[in-house]
N, C-alpha and C positions, 0 to 999 in steps of 0.2 A: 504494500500500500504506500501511496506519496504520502511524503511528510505536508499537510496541510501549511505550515509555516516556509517551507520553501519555494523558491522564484517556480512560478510557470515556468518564464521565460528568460533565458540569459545571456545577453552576448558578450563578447570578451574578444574586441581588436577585431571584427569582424569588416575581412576588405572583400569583392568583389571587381574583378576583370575580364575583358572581353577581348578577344584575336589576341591568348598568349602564346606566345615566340614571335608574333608577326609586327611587322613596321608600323602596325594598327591598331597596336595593344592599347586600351585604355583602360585605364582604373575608373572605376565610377563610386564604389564606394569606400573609404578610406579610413579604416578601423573604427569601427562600430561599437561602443559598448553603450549596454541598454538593458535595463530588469522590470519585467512586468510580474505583477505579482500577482495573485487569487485576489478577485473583483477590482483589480484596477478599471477604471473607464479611460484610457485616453486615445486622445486625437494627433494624426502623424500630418504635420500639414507641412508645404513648402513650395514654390515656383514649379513650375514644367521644367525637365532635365536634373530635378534635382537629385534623383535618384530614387523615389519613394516606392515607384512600380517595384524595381529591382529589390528594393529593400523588402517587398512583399512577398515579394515569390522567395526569398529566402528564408521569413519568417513563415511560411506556408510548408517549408519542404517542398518546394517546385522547383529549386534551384540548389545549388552549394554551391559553399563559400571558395573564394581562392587560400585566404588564409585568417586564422581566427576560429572560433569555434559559435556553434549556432547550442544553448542545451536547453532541451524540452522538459519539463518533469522530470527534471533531474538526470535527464539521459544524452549523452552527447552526441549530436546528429553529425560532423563534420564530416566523419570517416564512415557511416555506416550507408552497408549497401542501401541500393533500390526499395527492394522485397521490404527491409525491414523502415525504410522511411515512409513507402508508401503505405506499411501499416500504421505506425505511428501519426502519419498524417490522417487517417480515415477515423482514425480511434478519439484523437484529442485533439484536432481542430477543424471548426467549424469554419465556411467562406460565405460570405455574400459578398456579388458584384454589383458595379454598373447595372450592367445587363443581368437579368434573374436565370438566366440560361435553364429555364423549365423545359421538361421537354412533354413537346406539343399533342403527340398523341395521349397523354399519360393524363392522369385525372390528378385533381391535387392530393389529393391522397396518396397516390403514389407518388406522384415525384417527393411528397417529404419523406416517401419512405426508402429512398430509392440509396440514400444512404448505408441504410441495413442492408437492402435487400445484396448489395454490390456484397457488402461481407458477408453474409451468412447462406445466400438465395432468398428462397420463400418465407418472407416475412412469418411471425407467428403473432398467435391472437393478442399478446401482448405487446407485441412491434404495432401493430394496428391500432389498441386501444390507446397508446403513446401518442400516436403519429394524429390520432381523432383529437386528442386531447389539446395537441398543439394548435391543431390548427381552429378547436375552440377559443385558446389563448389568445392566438391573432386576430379574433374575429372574423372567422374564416369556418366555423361548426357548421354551417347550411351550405357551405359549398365544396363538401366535401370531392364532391362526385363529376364537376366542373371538369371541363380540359381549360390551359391556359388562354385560351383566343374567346373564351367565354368569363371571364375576370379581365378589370378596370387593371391599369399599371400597377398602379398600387397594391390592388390585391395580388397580383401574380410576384410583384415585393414584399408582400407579407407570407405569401408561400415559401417563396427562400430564405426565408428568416429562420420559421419552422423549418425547416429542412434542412439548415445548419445546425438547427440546436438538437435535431433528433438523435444522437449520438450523446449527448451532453457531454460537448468538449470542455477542458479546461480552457482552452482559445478561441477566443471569436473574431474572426479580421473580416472586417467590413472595406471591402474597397468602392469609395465613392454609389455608396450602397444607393442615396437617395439625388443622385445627380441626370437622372430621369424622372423626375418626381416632381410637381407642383407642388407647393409651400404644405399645406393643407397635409399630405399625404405623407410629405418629407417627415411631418413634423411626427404624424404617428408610427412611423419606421422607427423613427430614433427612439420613441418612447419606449418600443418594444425592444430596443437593446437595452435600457434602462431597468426596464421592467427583466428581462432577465437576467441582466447581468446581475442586480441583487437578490434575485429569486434562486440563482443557478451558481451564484460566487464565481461565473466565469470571468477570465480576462478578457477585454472586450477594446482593441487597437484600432479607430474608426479612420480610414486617410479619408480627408473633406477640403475640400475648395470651398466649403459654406461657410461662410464668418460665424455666423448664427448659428450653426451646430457647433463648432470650434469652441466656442464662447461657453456652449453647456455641458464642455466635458470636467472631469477633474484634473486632467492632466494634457498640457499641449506640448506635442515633442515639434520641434521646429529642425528639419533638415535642409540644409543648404550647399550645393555644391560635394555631395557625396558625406558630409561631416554633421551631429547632431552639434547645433550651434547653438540651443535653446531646450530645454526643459522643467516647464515651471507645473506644479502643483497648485491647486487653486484648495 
């Protein structure tokens, strides 16, 4: 079992590069150190090129590091194969994007279930009653049975929300989750990171271009030019 007092997340000198050996070699992010803990809420904000994508897909396990170490729950991802990251990513962190990337044929019910269903197959009666439960949470209980091109933006963004959280990860990375989203809609996405994040004790890393969500996290990391040049606690 994780020690509940120790970091979700930890970086330590954490650099990434791209074309190495080549004339084209760039460094883009330029030792990283950074600690999220159990129910942090914060916000990753910063200019275009500043690195924050890249820094995401590292915090996701979509990427490794050049040099530095990335450690999840206590577990050090730098050096560890595929098989075992891409289990650690399915198990303890949850994504919502931009785009909700539901998929079309599938009713909302499955797509939040579709998490489970990828590890285990066929969901079982309790993966279902989880998965209904959520998506009562979001306000989404009567539309179970929906495909997405039958739900408003917004609800097909409250579907991913639910769908991230059906695992209960310790990590929740939200990328530019509500940057499709009318004020109105924006505004009840963010609640429901809110609302779980103290309901669920996850960590919860929102990148936003919205001043106005920025402004309601507890924590705004400020990255610039590859280097974390800002991090204030509110």
């Amino acid at each position: 079992m994780v020690d509940d007092s120790s970091p979700v997340l930890q970086l330590d000198g954490l650099r990434k590069s791209y074309n190495l050996g080549k004339p084209t070699e760039i460094e883009v992010l330029h030792g990283i150190d950074l600690c999220l803990q159990r129910g942090d809420f914060a916000c990753l904000i910063g200019q275009s090129g500043s690195g924050k994508s890249t820094l995401l897909n590292l915090l996701g396990l979509l990427d490794s590091p050049t040099a530095g170490e990335l450690t999840l729950l206590g577990q050090p991802t730098a050096q560890m194969d595929d098989d075992r990251r891409t289990a650690l990513r399915g198990r303890d962190i949850g994504f919502v994007f931009q785009f909700h990337h539901l998929i079309p044929a599938f009713s909302a019910l499955e797509n939040v279930l579709m998490p489970l269903m990828v590890r285990t197959g066929k969901p079982t009666a309790e993966h279902i009653a989880q998965a209904r439960g959520l998506l009562e949470a979001v306000g989404l209980g009567q539309f179970t049975e929906r495909k997405p091109d039958q739900l408003s933006g917004g609800q097909q963004q409250r579907v991913a929300v639910a769908r991230a959280l059906i695992t209960r990860p310790a990590l929740l990375l939200a990328d530019e989750p509500t940057g499709n989203l009318d004020s109105r809609s924006a505004e009840e996405v963010f609640a429901l990171f809110r609302r779980f994040n103290r309901e669920f004790g996850c960590a919860v890393l929102l990148v936003t271009h919205d001043p106005r969500l920025a402004e309601q996290c507890d924590r705004q990391i400020t990255l610039a030019d590859g280097r974390i040049v800002e991090d204030v606690r509110r």
